[in-house]
C-alpha positions, 0 to 999 in steps of 0.5 A, spaced: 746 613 377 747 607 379 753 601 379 752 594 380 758 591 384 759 583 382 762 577 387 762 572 382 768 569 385 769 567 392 773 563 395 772 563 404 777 557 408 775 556 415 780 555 419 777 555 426 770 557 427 765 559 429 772 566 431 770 571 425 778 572 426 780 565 424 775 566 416 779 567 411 778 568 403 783 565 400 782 566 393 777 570 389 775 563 385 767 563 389 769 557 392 767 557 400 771 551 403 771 549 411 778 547 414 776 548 421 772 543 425 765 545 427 760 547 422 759 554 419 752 557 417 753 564 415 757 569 411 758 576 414 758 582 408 759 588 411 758 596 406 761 602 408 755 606 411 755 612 405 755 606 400 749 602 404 744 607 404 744 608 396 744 599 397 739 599 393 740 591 391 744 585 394 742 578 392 747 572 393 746 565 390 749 558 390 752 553 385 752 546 387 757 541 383 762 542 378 763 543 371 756 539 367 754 536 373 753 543 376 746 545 379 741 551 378 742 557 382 739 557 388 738 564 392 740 564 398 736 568 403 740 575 407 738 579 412 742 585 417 744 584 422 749 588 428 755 584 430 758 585 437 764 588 437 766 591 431 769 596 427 763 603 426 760 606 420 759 599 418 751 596 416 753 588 415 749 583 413 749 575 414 748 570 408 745 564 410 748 558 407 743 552 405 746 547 411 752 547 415 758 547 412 763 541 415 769 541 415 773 539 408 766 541 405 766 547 400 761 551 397 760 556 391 758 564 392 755 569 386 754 575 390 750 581 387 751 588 389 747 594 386 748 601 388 745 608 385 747 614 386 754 612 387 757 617 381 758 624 382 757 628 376 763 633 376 763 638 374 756 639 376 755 643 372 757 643 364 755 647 357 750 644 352 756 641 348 760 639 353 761 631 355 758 629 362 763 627 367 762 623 374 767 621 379 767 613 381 769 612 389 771 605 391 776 601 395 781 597 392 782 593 397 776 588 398 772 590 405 771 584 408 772 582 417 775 576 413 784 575 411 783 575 403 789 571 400 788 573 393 783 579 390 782 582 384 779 589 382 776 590 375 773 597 373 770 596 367 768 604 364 764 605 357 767 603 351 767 611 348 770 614 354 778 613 357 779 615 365 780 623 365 783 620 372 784 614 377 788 613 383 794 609 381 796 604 385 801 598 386 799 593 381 794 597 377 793 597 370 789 601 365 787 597 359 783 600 354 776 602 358 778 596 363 782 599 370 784 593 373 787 593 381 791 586 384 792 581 384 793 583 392 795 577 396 794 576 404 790 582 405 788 583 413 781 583 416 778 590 414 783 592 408 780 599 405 784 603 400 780 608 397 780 610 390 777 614 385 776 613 378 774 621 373 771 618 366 766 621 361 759 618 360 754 620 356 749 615 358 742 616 360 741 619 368 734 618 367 731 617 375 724 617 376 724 620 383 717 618 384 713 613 380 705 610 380 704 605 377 697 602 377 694 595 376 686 594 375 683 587 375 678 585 371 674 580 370 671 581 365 677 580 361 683 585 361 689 588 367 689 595 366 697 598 367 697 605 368 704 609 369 706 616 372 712 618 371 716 624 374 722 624 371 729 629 372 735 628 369 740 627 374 746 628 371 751 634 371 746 640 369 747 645 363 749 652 363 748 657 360 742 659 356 739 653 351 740 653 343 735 648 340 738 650 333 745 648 335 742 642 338 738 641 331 744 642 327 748 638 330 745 633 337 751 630 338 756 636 339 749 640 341 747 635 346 751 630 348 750 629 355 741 629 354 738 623 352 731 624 347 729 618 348 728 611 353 725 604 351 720 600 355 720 593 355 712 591 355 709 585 357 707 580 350 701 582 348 700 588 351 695 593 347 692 599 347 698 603 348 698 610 350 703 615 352 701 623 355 702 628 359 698 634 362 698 637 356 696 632 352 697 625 347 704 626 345 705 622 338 713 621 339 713 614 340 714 609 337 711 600 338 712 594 335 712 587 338 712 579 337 708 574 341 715 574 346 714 582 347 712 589 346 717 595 346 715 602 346 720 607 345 718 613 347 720 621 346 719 626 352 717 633 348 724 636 348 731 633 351 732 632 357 738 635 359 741 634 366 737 637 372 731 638 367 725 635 369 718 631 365 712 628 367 708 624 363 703 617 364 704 610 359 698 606 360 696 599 356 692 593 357 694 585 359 690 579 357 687 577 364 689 570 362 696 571 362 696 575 369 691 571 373 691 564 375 687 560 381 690 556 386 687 553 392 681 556 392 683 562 391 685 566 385 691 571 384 695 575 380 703 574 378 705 580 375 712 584 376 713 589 380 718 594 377 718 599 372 719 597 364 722 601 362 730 599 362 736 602 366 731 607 370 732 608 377 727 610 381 727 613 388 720 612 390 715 606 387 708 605 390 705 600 386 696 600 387 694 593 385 685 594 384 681 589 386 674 587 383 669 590 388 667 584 393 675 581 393 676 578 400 682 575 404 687 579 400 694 577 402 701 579 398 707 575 396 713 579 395 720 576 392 723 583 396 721 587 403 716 592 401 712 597 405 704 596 404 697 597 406 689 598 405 686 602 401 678 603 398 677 606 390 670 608 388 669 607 381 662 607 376 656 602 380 661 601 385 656 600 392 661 598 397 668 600 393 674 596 390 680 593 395 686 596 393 692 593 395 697 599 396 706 597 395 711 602 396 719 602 396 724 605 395 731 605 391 729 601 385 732 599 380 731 593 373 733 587 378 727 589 382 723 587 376 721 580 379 714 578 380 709 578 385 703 575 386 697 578 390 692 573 392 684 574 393 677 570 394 672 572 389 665 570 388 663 569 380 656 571 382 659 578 383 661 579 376 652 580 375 651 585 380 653 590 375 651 588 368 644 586 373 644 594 376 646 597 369 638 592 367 635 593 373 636 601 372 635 601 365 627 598 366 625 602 372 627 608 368 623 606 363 618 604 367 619 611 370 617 615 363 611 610 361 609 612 368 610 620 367 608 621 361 601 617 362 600 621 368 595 627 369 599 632 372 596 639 372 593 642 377 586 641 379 581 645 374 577 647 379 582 649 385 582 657 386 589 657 384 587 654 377 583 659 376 586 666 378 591 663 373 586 662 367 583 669 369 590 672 369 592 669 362 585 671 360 588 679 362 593 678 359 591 676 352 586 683 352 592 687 354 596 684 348 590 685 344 589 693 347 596 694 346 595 691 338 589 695 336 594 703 339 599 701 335 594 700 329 592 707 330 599 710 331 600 707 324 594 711 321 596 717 324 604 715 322 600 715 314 595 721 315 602 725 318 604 722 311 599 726 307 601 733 309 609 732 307 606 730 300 600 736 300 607 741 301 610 737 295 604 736 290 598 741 292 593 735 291 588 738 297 584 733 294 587 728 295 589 729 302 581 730 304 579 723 301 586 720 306 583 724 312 576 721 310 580 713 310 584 715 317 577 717 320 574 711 318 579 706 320 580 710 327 572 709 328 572 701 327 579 701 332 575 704 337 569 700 337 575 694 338 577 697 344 570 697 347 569 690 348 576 689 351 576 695 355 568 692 358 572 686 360 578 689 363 573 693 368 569 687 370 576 683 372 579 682 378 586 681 375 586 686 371 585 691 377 592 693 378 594 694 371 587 697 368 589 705 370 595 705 366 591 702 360 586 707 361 590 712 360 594 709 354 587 709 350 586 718 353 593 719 351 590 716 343 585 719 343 588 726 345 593 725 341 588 723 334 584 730 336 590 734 335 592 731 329 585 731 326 587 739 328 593 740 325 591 736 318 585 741 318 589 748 319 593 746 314 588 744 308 584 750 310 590 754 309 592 751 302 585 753 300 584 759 302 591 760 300 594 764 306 601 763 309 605 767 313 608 767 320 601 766 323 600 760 319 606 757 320 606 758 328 599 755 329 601 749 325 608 749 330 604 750 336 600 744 335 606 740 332 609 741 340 603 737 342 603 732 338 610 730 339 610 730 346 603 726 347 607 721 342 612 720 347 607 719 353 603 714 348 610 710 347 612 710 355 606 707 356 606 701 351 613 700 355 609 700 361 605 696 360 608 691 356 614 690 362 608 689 367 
C-alpha cells in the first residue's frame, strides 16, 4: 500500500540567490553547488496535495567529503512551510542546510520520501484465483520550483510481475520489471507529466488500521510489550463465494492474492512470547532467535484475503536492563517506537508507555512529531496510580521504527511500598484470626434473647421427639393391618390375636413416651403457637389406633365364628373408609408441623 520515493542523487547550482526562479537543479548526481554570490540556507520540496496527505515519511541527509574521505550521514532538519506566491495545490516543505551554502561551495543531498496508500488496487474486485493488480500514478518529470537540467526516472516493479500497462513517453524504456523515464534535460520550473504504471503484485496488503501498543515498566526486572492489532487486508477484495478446498489444493492458484503469514522482528532476548485473539492462544506461530534477534512468524487463523479483516494481541517481555538506562539524575527508557512487524502500514498508532507508581517530572523525546498526553492506570496494590505516558500518530510505517526515550524520577524507596503492603497485610490478617478465633463471640447466656432461643430449640427437640414416637405408631399400625392380609391367606386366628397383643403392648409404652413431652409442651411459652396442632396430631392417633383395633377384632370374630357374607364384608369396609381418611389427616398434620 505504500512506496518509497528516493532522491539520492541531487545536484542544485545557485545562480542568483536568494530569487527561487534563478535555483536550478542541474543534474541528478546529489551534489548542491552555489554559483551565486550570497549564501543559501534552505532547499524547498514541494508534493502534490493528494500525494502529501498520504506522506507518511520524509527524511533528508547529507554526505560531506568525497570518496574514502566522505563523512557520516548527518540528518538535516525539515519542516512545512507555505512560500508566498506560488502555484496551489501544493504542501512545501524546507530543508535546512547545516551552514549557509557560499558561493563556489557544493553540498550532497539524500532525500527520502515514504508514501502509503498510493497504489489502487484494479480492479477492485478479483475472484479467489486471480492475481492482484494496482495502478501506480506518478509524474515523469521531477516537481520541483527549480529549472532541473538533467533528471532520470526509474519505476522498479516486483521482479514476478511485467506492467499490464504504463504511459509511454518520449524516452521511455521498459527493461524486465524496471520502467525507466529520461534522461530529461532542462526541465522548467514546476514540470509535471503525469504517468501511470498497471502491473501485478501479489505482496502483502497488511494495514493495521489501528495498533496499541503498551510498554509497562518494572523495576523489578522486566518491560512488558503488549500489541493490539486490528488488521484488514487492503488489497483488491474477492468475489464470489470462498472455496477452502481449492485454496487447500492448490494456495498459489487458489489464493494468491492473500498473505498466510507476517513476521515480526522482536527485540533480542525477548521471552515469554504469546500470540491470541478473542478466541483464544492460537498455536500457528513459529519463533526462533539469537542473542542478535528473536523473530515470530505468526499465522492468523485463516487467510487474509483483501478487504478481510482480524484482530489479534502479541505480547513479550524485555530485559530491563537492555531497556532502561540513567543519565543525570534521571532514568529513562530508550525503546523504538513502531510496530515489529515488517512492511505493515499503520494508519493509527497510540503507544502507552506505563511507569512505576511514584514516577515523577515525566518528559518524552521523540526523533519524530507526535501527538501525546497524560493518563493514570490502576493495577494490583496501587494507591495513587501508574503515570502513563500516552503517544499517538498517524501514518506509520518501518522507517518510523526509531528509538524513543521517556525520561522519569523514581525514588528506590518506592520499589518496598508493595512488598511492605503485601507483609503488613499478611501480619494484620494473621493478627486478625488469632484475634477471632480467641474471642467469645456468642451472645451473652443471661440476655432474654439467648434465652427465648434456648427455649425455642428446647421446643423443637420435643416436637422432633413427638412427631418421632407418631410415626413409631403408624408402623405398628402399618404390621397389625399386615396380619389381616396373612389371616385371609393362611387362617392362622391364633396367630393373628398374639400380633394384636404385641401392637398393644408397644402402643402402651409409646403413649407413655408421649406424656412427658406433651406436659413440657403445655408448660412452654414457645410452644404456645404450634401446641394446637400437636394436640390434634396425638387425637387423630389415638382415633385412628381405635378404629383399627375394631377392624382387627370384626374380622378374627368372623373368622371364628365363621360367618361371612355381605353383612360381614360392609362393616369391615365401612370401618376400612375411616381409617384411610383419619390416615390421611395424621400425615398432613406431620407435614404441618414439620413445616413450622
Amino acid at each position: 500500500m505504500g512506496f518509497r520515493f528516493d532522491l539520492f542523487l541531487l545536484s542544485v547550482a545557485i545562480l542568483l540567490a536568494p530569487s527561487l526562479s534563478d535555483l536550478v537543479i542541474s543534474k541528478v548526481d546529489r551534489r548542491v553547488e552555489n554559483v551565486g554570490p550570497d549564501p543559501v540556507l534552505e532547499v524547498l520540496l514541494p508534493f502534490p496535495d493528494h500525494q502529501a496527505k498520504n506522506l507518511a515519511y520524509l527524511a533528508t541527509t547529507t554526505n560531506e567529503g568525497k570518496g574514502k574521505s566522505k563523512g557520516p550521514a548527518t540528518s538535516l532538519p525539515i519542516e512545512v512551510v507555505q512560500p508566498n506566491e506560488m502555484p496551489p495545490a501544493l504542501t512545501w516543505y524546507s530543508v535546512s542546510l547545516p551552514k549557509g551554502l557560499g558561493k563556489g561551495e557544493s553540498l550532497t543531498l539524500d532525500i527520502l520520501a515514504v508514501f502509503t496508500h498510493a497504489l489502487r488496487p484494479f480492479p477492485e474486485k478479483i475472484s479467489q484465483a486471480e492475481n492482484q493488480l494496482v495502478a501506480f500514478q506518478e509524474s515523469a518529470h521531477y516537481l520541483s520550483p527549480y529549472i532541473v537540467k538533467v533528471q532520470l526516472l526509474s519505476v522498479k516493479l516486483p521482479p514476478d510481475f511485467k506492467p499490464e500497462s504504463y504511459t509511454k513517453l518520449e524516452r521511455s524504456e521498459l527493461s524486465g520489471s524496471e520502467i525507466k523515464y529520461g534522461p530529461y534535460e532542462n526541465l522548467p520550473p514546476f514540470s509535471y507529466s503525469p504517468i501511470i504504471v498497471h502491473f501485478g503484485n501479489n505482496q502483502p496488503f497488511a494495514v493495521a488500521q489501528e495498533l496499541l501498543r503498551e510498554i509497562e515498566i518494572s523495576h523489578w526486572g522486566n518491560v512488558q510489550v503488549t500489541e493490539h492489532y486490528n488488521l484488514i487486508h487492503g488489497g483488491s477484495q474477492i468475489k464470489g463465494e470462498f472455496s477452502r478446498l481449492d485454496y487447500q489444493a492448490r494456495p498459489h492458484v487458489g489464493g494468491a492474492s492473500a498473505f498466510r503469514h507476517l513476521v515480526a522482528n522482536l527485540p533480542p532476548r525477548a521471552h515469554s512470547v504469546y500470540y491470541r485473539d478473542e478466541i483464544g492462544n492460537i498455536s500457528t506461530s513459529n519463533l526462533w532467535g539469537d542473542s542478535k534477534k528473536t523473530q515470530l512468524e505468526i499465522e492468523p487463523r485463516y487467510p487474509m484475503f483483501g478487504g478481510w479483516r482480524t484482530s489479534f494481541t502479541i505480547g513479550y517481555g524485555l530485559p530491563l536492563k537492555d531497556f532502561l538506562f540513567q543519565s543525570e539524575g534521571k532514568r529513562f527508557l530508550n525503546i523504538s517506537f513502531g510496530s515489529p512487524i515488517r512492511d505493515l502500514v499503520i494508519d493509527n498508532l497510540i503507544v502507552k508507555v506505563v511507569l512505576p507508581e511514584g514516577s515523577k517530572d515525566v518528559s518524552v523525546s521523540a526523533p519524530f512529531p507526535v501527538k501525546q498526553w497524560h493518563e493514570i492506570k490502576f493495577s494490583h496494590l496501587d494507591i495513587d496510580g501508574r503515570p502513563v505516558v500516552v503517544l499517538e500518530k498517524t501514518n506509520v510505517v518501518q522507517e518510523h521504527s526509531q528509538y524513543f526515550q521517556v525520561y522519569y524520577k523514581f525514588n528506590n524507596v518506592s520499589l518496598l511500598r508493595e512488598p511492605l503492603m503485601l507483609i503488613f497485610g499478611f501480619f494484620f490478617m494473621f493478627i486478625a484470626c488469632i484475634v477471632y478465633v480467641h474471642a467469645d463471640l456468642t451472645i451473652s447466656k443471661s440476655s432474654a434473647s439467648y434465652v427465648a432461643k434456648l427455649q425455642w430449640d428446647e421446643v423443637k427437640t420435643a416436637i422432633q421427639q413427638v412427631q418421632n414416637i407418631i410415626n413409631r405408631c403408624l408402623t405398628v399400625h402399618d404390621r397389625l393391618d399386615a396380619t389381616l392380609r396373612d389371616l385371609s391367606r393362611t387362617g392362622d386366628v391364633q396367630a393373628c390375636k398374639v400380633a394384636r397383643k404385641a401392637a398393644d403392648s408397644l402402643l402402651k409404652d409409646l403413649s407413655k413416651e408421649l406424656k412427658p413431652l406433651l406436659a413440657f409442651l403445655h408448660s412452654s411459652p414457645q410452644a404456645a403457637q404450634i401446641l394446637p396442632k400437636v394436640e390434634d396430631l396425638v387425637a387423630k392417633e389415638h382415633e385412628l389406633q381405635e378404629k383399627l383395633m375394631l377392624k382387627h377384632s370384626t374380622v378374627i370374630e368372623g373368622y371364628e365364628k365363621k360367618s361371612g357374607g355381605r353383612e360381614m364384608e360392609n362393616r369391615v369396609a365401612l370401618i376400612q373408609q375411616k381409617l384411610t381418611a383419619l390416615r390421611q389427616e395424621v400425615d398432613d398434620l406431620l407435614e404441618v408441623i414439620d413445616e413450622i
